[in-house]
N, C-alpha and C positions, 0 to 999 in steps of 0.2 A: 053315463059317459065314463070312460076311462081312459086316462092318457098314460104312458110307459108299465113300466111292468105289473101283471096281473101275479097276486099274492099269492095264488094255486097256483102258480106255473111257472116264478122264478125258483131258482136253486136257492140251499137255505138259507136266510137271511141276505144274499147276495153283497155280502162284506165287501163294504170297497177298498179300492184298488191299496191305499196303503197297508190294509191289514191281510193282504193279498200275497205279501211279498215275504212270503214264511222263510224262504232260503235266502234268500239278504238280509234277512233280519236273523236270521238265527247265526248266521255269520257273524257278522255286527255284533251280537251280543256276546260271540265265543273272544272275539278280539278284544273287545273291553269290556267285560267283567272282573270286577274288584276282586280279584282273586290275594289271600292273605298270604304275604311271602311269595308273589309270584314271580319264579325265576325266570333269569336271562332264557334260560331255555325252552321253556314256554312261548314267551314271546318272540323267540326266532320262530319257533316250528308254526307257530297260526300264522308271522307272516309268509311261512314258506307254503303252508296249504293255498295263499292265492296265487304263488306263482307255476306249483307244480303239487298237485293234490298228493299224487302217487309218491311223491318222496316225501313228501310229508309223512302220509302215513307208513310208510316202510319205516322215516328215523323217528317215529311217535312209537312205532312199533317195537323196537332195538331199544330204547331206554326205558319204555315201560319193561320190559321183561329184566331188565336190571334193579329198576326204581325201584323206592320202598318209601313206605308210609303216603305225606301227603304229594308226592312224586307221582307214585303214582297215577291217585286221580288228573292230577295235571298234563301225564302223557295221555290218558285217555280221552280228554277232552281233546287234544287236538287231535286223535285217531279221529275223533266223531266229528268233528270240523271237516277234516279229509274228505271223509266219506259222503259229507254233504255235498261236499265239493264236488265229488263224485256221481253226486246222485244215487246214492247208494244208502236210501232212506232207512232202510228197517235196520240195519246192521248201525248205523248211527245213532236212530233210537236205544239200539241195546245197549253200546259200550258209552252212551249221555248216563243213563239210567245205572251203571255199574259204575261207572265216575261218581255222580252222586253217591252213592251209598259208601264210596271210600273216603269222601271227604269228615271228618268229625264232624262230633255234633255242635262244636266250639265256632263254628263256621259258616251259620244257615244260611248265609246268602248267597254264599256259593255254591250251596248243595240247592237251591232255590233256580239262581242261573242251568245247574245243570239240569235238575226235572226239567225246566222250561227248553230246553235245546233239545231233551228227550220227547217234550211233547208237538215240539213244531218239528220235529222229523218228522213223527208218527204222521200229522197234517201233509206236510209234504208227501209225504207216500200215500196220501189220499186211504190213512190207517185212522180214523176219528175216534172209532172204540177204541183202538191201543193209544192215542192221546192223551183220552180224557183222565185216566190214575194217575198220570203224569204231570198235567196242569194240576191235580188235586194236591199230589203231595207237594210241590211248589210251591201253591200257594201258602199250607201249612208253616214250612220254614219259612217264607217268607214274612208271613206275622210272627212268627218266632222271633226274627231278627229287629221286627218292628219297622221294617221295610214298606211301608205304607203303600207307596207307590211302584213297586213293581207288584205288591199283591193285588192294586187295582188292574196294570194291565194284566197278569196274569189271569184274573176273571175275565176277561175281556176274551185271553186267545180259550178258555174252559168253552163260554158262550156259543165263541166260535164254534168248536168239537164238540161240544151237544146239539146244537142244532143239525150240524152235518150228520153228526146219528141220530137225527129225529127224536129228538129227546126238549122241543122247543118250550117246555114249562119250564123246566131245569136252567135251559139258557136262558130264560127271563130272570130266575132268581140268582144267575150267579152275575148277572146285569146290574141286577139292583144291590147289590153286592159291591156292585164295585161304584154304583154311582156314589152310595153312602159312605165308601170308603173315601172316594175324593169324588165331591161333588161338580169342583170345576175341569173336571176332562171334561170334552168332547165327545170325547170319542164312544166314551159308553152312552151320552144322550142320545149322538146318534144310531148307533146300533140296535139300542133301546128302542129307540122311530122305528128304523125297518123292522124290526122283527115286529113289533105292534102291529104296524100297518101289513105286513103278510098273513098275520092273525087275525086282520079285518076288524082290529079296533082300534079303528081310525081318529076315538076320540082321547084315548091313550097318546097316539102315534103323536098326535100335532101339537098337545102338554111337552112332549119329549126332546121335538123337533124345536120348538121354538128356545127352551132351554138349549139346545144345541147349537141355534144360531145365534144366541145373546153371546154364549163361552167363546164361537170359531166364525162368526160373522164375514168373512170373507175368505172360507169353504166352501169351492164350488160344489165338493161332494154334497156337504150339507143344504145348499141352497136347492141342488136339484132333488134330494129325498123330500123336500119339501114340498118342491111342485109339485110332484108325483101324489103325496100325501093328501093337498090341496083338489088335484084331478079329483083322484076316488069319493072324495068327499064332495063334490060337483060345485067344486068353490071355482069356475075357471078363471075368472079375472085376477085370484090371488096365484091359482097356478100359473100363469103367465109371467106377473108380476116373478115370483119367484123363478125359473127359467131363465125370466132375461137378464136376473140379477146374477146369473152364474156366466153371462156373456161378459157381464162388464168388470166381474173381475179376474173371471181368467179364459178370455177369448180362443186361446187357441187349443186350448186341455181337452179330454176327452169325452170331459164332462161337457165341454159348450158344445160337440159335436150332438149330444143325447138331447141336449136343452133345445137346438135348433130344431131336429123331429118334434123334440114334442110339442114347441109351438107352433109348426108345422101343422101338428094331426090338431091342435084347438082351432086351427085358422077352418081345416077342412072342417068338423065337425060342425064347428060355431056358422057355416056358408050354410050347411045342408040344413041346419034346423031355421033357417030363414023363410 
């Protein structure tokens, strides 16, 4: 029996939806990043990238060409905000990635923010090999800085970008990686699940899951990777169980819409084998 996605024929690790949202977040992290000495004029031009991208980068453009020193990288991050904006991925990645390199070495965690904007461009342009040096060098500064937790999520989006380049052992270890570095995310337990269970070691997968649902216990995401987990492994009763737990605590998400099929196809399966 099998209920929801089969492990050969989803896309890889099928990441859900909040680690989905590479251009919201890479936004988000261009606006509030602890930048050291970050000037007024910084802070006007990334709010100006959400109301008008293109001016943004035109007056990001006019003061980097003036700037000097850590000014610089500071124009150029919000060129590369812009161009998110814009959608205009690969050119975003480049002047993330030339930002970075201008900021000192006195500085890694801003030069850490910047790889990580360079590598969820790359993502976003659907560029996974050009990502992944990016999340690498990231992460680097970021245990440099002693940044713990942005080097756990930063494995987290690495995982992500190895897998999409078919590279799923690598994304298991930079997984475990980040589970060791904080063990109470979620987020990597769950990831950790999916990619197990599309690997078809199911009995990984459910070690993973269940650490997952102790940490984020009313995650409908997590509750429905479990079902699914549960199916494969022809547990239906706990797959169920698990399903209808994601109706009651968030009915109307997209996840209860997945959860209702899939008890759906148990209700069908469980009539025919009668």
């Amino acid at each position: 029996m099998q209920v929801g996605p089969n492990p050969a024929a989803t896309p890889p690790i099928g990441v859900p939806p909040e680690l989905e949202e590479q251009r919201a977040r890479t936004a988000s992290a261009a606006a509030t990043s602890p930048v050291a000495a970050q000037t007024s004029r910084l802070v006007e031009c990334l709010r100006l990238t959400a109301e008008d991208a293109e001016a943004a980068y035109d007056s990001a453009s006019s003061w980097r060409a003036n700037a000097r020193d850590a000014e610089r990288a500071q124009a150029a991050h919000c060129q590369g905000l812009a161009l998110v904006r814009m959608e205009r991925y690969e050119e975003a990645r480049d002047i993330f990635a030339v930002a970075r390199g201008e900021v000192g070495d006195d500085n890694p965690t801003y030069r850490a923010r910047l790889g990580a904007m360079a590598g969820n461009a790359a993502m976003a342009g659907r560029q996974a090999g050009a990502a992944i040096p990016h999340f690498e060098r990231a992460i680097a500064d970021a245990n440099s800085a002693g940044q713990e937790d942005i080097a756990t999520g930063l494995e987290i989006d690495l995982a992500r970008a190895l897998v999409a380049a078919e590279r799923p052992e690598d994304a298991l270890a930079a997984l475990d990686r980040a589970r060791q570095a904080n063990p109470g995310d979620p987020r990597a337990w769950l990831l950790s699940a999916k990619l197990s269970r599309q690997l078809g070691r199911l009995m990984e997968a459910q070690r993973q899951i269940e650490q997952a649902a102790t940490l984020a216990p009313r995650d409908p995401v997590v509750g429905l990777e479990a079902g699914v987990i549960a199916a494969l492994a022809n547990r239906p009763d706990d797959a169920r169980r698990s399903f209808e737990s994601v109706l009651l605590v968030a009915p109307d998400g997209a996840e209860a819409d997945r959860a209702r099929a899939y008890i759906a196809q148990l209700s069908n399966e469980g009539t025919a084998q009668r």
